[in-house]
C-alpha positions in Angstrom: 23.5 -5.3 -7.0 24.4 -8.7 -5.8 24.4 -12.0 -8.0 21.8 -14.2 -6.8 23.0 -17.6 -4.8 21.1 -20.7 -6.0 21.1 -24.8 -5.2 20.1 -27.5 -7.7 19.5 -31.1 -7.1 22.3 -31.2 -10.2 19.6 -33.7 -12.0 21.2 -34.7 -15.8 17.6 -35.5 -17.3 15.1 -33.3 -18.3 11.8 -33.2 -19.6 11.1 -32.2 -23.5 8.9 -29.0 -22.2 12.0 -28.0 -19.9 14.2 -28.5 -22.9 12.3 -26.7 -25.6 12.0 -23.9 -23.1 15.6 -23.8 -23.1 16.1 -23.9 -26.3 13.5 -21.2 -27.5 15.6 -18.8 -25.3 18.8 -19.7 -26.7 17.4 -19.6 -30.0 16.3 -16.0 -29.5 19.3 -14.6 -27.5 21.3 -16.2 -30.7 19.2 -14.3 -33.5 19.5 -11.0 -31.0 23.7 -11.8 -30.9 23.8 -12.2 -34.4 21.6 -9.0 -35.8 23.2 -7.0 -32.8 19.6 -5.8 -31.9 17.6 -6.2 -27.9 16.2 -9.0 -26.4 13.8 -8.4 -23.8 12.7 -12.1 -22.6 10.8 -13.7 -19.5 10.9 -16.9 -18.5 8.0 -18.2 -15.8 8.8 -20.6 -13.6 6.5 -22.3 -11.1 10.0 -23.0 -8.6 12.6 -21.5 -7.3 14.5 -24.6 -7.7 13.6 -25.2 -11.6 14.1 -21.6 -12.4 17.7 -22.3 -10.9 18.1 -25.1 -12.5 17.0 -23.9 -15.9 19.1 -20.9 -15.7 22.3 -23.2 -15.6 21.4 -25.2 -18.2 20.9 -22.3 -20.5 24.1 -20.8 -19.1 26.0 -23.7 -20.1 24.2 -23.7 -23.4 25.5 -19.6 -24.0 28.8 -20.2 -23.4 29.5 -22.9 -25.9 27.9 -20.0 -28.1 30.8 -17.9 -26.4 28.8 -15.8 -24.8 29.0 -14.6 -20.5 25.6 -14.8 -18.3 26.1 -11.8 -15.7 23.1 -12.4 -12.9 22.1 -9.2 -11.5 18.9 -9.1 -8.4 17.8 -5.7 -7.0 18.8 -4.6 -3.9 16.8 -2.3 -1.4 19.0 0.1 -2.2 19.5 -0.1 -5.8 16.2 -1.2 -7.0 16.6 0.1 -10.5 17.9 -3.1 -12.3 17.8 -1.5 -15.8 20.2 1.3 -14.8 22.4 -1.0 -13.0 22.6 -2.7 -16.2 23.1 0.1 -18.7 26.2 1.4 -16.3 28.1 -2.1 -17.0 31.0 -1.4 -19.6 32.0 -4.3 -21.9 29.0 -5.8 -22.3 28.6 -6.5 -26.1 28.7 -10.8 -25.1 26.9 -10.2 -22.0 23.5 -12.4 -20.9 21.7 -10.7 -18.4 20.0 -12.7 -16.1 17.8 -10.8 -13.8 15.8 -12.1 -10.9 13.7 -12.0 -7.8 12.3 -8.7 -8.5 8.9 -9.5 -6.1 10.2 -9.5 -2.8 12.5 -6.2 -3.3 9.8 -5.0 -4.9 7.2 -5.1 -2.2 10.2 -4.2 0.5 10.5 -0.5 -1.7 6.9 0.1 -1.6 7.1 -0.7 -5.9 10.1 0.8 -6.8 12.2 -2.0 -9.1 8.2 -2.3 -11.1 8.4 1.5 -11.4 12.1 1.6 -12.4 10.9 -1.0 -14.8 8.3 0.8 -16.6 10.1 3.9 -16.4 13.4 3.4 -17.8 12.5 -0.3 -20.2 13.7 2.2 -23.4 17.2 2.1 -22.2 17.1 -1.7 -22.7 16.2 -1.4 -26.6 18.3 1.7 -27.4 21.3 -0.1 -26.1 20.5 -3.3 -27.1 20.9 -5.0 -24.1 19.7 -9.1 -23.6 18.2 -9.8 -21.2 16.0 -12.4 -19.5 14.2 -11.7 -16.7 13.7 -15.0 -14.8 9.7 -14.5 -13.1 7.5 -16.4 -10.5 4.3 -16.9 -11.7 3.3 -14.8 -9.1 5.3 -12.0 -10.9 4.4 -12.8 -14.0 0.8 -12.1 -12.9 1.8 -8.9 -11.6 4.4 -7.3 -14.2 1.1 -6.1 -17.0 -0.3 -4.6 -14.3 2.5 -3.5 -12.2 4.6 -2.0 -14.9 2.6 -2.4 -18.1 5.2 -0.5 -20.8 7.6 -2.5 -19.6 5.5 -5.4 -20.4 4.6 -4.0 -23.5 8.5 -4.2 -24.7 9.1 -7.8 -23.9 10.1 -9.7 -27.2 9.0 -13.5 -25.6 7.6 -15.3 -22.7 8.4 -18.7 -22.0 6.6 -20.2 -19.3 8.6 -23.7 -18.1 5.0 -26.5 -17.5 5.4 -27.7 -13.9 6.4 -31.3 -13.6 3.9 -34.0 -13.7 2.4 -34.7 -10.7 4.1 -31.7 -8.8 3.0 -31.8 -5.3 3.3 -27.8 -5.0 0.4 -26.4 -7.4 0.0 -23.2 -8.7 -2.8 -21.1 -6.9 -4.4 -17.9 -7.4 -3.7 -15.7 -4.9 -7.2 -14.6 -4.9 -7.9 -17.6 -3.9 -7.4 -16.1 0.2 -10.3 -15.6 1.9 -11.6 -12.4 4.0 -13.7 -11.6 6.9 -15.8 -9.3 4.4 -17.7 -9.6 1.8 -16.9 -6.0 -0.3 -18.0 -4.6 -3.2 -14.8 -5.2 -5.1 -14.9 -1.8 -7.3 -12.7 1.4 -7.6 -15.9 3.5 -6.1 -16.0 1.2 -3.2 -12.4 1.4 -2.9 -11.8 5.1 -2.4 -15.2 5.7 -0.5 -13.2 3.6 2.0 -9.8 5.7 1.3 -12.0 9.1 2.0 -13.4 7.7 5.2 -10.4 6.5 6.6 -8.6 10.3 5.5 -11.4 11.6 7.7 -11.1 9.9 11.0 -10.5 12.2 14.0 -7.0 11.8 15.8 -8.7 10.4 18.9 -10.5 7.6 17.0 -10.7 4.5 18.5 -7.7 2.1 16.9 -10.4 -1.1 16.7 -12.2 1.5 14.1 -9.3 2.9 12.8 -8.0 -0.9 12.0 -11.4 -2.3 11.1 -11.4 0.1 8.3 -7.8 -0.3 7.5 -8.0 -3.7 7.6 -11.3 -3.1 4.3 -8.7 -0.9 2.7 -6.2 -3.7 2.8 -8.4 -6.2 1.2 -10.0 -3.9 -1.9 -6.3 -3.2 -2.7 -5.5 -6.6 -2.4 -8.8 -8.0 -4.6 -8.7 -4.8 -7.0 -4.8 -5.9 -7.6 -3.4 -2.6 -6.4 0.2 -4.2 -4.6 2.0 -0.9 -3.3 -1.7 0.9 -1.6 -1.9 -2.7 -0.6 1.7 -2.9 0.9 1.2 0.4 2.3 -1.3 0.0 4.1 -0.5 -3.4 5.8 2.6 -1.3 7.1 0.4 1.3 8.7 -1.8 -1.9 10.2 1.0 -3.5 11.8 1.6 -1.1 13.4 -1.4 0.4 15.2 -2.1 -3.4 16.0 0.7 -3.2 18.2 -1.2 -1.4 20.4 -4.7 -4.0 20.2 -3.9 -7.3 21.1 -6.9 -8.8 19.3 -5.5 -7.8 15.8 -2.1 -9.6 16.1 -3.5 -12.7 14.0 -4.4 -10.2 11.3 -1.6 -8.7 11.0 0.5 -12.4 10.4 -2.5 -13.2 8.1 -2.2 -10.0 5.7 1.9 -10.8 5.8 1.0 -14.6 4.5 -0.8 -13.1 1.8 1.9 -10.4 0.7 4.7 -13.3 0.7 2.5 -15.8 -0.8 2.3 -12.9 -3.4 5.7 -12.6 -3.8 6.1 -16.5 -4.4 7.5 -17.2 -0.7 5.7 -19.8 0.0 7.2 -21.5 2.8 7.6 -18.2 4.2 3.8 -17.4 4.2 2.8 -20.8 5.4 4.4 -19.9 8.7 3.0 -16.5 8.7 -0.8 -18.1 8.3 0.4 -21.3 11.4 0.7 -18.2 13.2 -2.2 -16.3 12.5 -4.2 -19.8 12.9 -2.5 -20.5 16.4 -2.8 -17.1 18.2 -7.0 -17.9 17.1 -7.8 -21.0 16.2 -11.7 -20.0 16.1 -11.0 -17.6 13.5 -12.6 -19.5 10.0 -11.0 -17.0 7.9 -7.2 -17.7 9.3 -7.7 -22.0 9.1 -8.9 -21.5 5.6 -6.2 -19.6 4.7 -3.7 -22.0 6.2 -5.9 -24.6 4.5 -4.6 -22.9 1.1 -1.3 -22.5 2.3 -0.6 -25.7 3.3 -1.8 -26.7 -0.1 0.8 -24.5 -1.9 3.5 -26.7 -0.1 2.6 -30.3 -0.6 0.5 -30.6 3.1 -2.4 -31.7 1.3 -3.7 -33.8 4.5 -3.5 -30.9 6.6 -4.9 -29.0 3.9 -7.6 -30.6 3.3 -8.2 -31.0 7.6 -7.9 -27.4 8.0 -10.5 -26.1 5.0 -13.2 -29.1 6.8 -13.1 -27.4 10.0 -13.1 -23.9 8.7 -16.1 -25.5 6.8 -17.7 -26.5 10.0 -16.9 -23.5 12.2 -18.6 -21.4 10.0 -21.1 -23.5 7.5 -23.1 -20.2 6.7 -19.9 -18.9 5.0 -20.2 -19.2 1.3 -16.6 -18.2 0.5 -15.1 -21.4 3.1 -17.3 -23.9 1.0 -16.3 -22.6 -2.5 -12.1 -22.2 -1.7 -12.8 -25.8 0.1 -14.1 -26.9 -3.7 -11.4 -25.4 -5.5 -8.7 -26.9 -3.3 -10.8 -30.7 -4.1 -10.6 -29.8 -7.9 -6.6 -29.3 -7.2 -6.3 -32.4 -5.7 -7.9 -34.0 -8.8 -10.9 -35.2 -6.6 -13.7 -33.5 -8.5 -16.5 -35.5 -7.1 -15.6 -34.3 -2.8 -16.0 -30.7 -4.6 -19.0 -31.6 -6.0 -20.4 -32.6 -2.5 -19.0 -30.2 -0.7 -20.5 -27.1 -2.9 -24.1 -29.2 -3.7 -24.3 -28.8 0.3 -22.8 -25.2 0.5 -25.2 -24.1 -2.3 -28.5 -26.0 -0.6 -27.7 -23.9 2.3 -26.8 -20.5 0.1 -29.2 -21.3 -2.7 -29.0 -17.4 -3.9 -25.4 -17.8 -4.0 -24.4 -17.1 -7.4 -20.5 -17.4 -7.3 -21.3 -21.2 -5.7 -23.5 -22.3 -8.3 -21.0 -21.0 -10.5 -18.1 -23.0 -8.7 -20.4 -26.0 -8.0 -20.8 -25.8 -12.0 -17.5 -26.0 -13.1 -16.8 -28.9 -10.1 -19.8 -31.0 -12.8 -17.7 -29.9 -15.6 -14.5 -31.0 -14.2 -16.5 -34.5 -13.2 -17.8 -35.0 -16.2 -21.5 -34.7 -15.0 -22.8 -33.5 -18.2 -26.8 -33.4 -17.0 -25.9 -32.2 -13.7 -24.1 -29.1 -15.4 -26.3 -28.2 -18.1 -29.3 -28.0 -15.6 -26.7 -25.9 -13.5 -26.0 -23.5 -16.4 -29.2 -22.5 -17.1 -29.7 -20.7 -14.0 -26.7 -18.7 -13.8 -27.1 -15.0 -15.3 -23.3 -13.7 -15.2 -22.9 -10.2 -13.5 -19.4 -9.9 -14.6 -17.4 -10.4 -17.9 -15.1 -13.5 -15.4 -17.8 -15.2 -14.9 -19.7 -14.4 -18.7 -16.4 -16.4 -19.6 -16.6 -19.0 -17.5 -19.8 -19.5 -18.6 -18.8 -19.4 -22.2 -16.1 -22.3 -21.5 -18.8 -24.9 -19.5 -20.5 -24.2 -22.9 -17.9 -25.6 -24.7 -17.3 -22.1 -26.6 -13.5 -21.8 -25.2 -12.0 -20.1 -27.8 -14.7 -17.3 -27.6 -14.5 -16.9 -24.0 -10.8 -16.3 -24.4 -11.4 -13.7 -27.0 -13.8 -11.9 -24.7 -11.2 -12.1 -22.3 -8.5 -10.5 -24.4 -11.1 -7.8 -25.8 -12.0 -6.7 -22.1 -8.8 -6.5 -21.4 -7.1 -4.4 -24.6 -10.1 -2.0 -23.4 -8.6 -2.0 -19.7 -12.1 -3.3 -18.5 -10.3 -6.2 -17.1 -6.8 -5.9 -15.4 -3.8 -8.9 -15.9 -4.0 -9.7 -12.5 -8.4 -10.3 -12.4 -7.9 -12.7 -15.1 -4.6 -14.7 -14.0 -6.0 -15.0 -10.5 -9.4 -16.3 -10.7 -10.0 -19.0 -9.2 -12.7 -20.1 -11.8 -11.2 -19.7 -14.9 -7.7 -21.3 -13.5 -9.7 -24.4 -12.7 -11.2 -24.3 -16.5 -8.3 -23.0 -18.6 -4.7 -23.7 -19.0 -1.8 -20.8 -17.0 -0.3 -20.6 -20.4 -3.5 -19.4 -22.7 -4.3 -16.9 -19.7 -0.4 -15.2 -20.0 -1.2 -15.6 -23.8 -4.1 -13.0 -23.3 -1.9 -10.6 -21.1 0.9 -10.7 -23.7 -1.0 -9.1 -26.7 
């Protein structure tokens, strides 16, 4: 294990949510200190740069309470970050401050998440403190990834983005695909069965077609490491078929967007875009990209033409919308999915999106005309339903109920699109905490 390096703009002001962020973690780690008992806590962060930031401000913070931050990251090598921790002697005083477990993570096919959920006990029968400093990207994925482990945390503190913050946070499932799937476990291991059966001389554009279906149920259906897996086992046999290459920098956009690497996946879905530039699904994905790192011009360029090179494409029209509602420009949505839906009229998840594009423009007739002829086919979209009704508190309550049964997983709720344009991060984690 190595201790993490960090840079700060070394601002002196902060805002009163940073602070009382700050503050609820010192206050817990201090009750914990005093009544020598655990402290399991994570703190969500929508930056790199403000979870750096807010980690030396609550280091500075401990020590005045004479107390020593030790920063510990997982290493490809030594992924288990609880173990790591338990072997350090002397560590009655000790802050643990554990980070960047996503990337690692992905690199060990999910060991750190599995070390996690396997060995979180040791944290509470030594009464170790500790708080794990998350993406919001990892946030999403820890209930699901390693849910005992999430079931021992003591707190989450998720630090609001700034006002105005030019890098949003997006739901990864957001990306769009070439396919439009059946996203179900059935569905899901029909394809794993097929793909188990193919003959050794099978053609690799078959073999990578129906890899390349595997890839995105995984990816939809939340499961990271058959996800990961498989992208390993695409990149390579698209070594050998040219026509794939752009694929294969478009799946590795999506896994490092995943893993909060933003900058790192724009370049990934440039490159993808460049080596096809007729491919719609590769410019819309770019489009979202570039959004995630304050190119909102280019953005909003790229999504058009994706628009326009494909106009038949339901799923183009719809991310287009969501990425207008980002940029606070409700009404372009609402043009841009009344179109879409004129062409698609049978399209439900459009009139669902062009619904909550009225909602967010305050066209109250528009949307109650709208409402009335959606019939949900899922419990997501029941909710959303539920919240252009003005019943908010109910659809959240559904939400938490379908997901204490496990008919919805963490990650299906924190990523959809919908409900992260009609409800607040915060109340969403608040539903995967219970």
């Amino acid at each position: 294990m190595k201790p993490p390096t960090h840079s700060t703009s070394g601002k002196s002001f902060h805002s009163k949510g940073f602070l009382e962020g700050i503050n609820t973690l010192h206050d817990e780690i201090e009750l914990a200190m005093r009544w020598q008992r655990p402290s399991i806590l994570l703190a969500v962060h929508q930056t790199p740069q403000k979870q750096a930031l807010a980690q030396q401000t609550l280091e500075k913070k401990l020590l005045k309470s004479n107390l020593v931050v030790r920063r510990v990251t997982p290493e490809i090598n030594d992924p288990d970050v609880i173990l790591h921790v338990c072997k350090i002697p002397n560590r009655e005083k000790t802050i643990f401050f554990i980070a960047q477990l996503a990337n690692v993570n992905q690199q060990t096919n999910g060991a750190v998440y599995r070390a996690l959920n396997l060995h979180r006990e040791h944290l509470v029968e030594q009464k170790i403190c500790a708080v794990f400093w998350l993406t919001q990207t990892e946030a999403a994925q820890l209930p699901h990834a390693a849910p005992d482990f999430w079931a021992f945390r003591h707190r989450v503190v998720e630090f609001a983005p700034p006002r105005g913050s030019r890098k949003p946070s997006i739901p990864n499932q957001l990306f769009v695909w070439a396919e439009n799937l059946s996203i179900d476990e059935e569905t899901r291991a029909n394809y794993e069965t097929q793909l188990a059966a193919l003959p050794a001389r099978t053609e690799i554009k078959t073999r990578l077609a129906l890899t390349l279906s595997l890839i995105q149920l995984n990816w939809q259906l939340q499961h990271l490491e058959r996800f990961a897996d498989h992208l390993q086992n695409f990149a390579a046999l698209a070594k050998k078929e040219v026509s794939y290459a752009g694929w294969v920098d478009n799946l590795h956009g999506i896994q490092t967007f995943g893993a909060g690497e933003r900058e790192k996946a724009f370049l990934h879905f440039e490159q993808a875009r460049k080596l096809n530039p007729a491919n719609s699904v590769f410019m819309l994905n770019s489009a979202i990209s570039a959004h995630s790192v304050g190119k909102n011009q280019a953005a909003i360029r790229f999504a058009k033409q994706a628009v326009k090179n494909d106009p038949s494409a339901p799923a183009l029209s719809k991310a287009l919308g969501w990425l207008y509602l980002s940029l606070d420009k409700p009404q372009d949505a609402v043009k841009t999915l009344e179109t879409a839906l004129e062409k698609n009229p049978n399209q439900l998840d459009l009139r669902l999106a062009l619904a909550v594009s009225y909602f967010k423009n305050n066209q109250t007739e528009a949307l109650n005309a709208q409402v009335q002829k959606i019939q949900p086919q899922s419990i997501l979209q029941a909710a959303c339903l539920e919240i252009l009704n003005g019943s908010t508190k109910v659809a959240l309550q559904k939400l938490s109920a379908a997901y204490q049964t496990q008919t919805l997983s963490a990650g299906q709720i924190l990523q959809d699109a919908n409900l992260r344009a009609l409800c607040k991060l915060s109340d969403l984690l608040e539903i995967v905490q219970a």
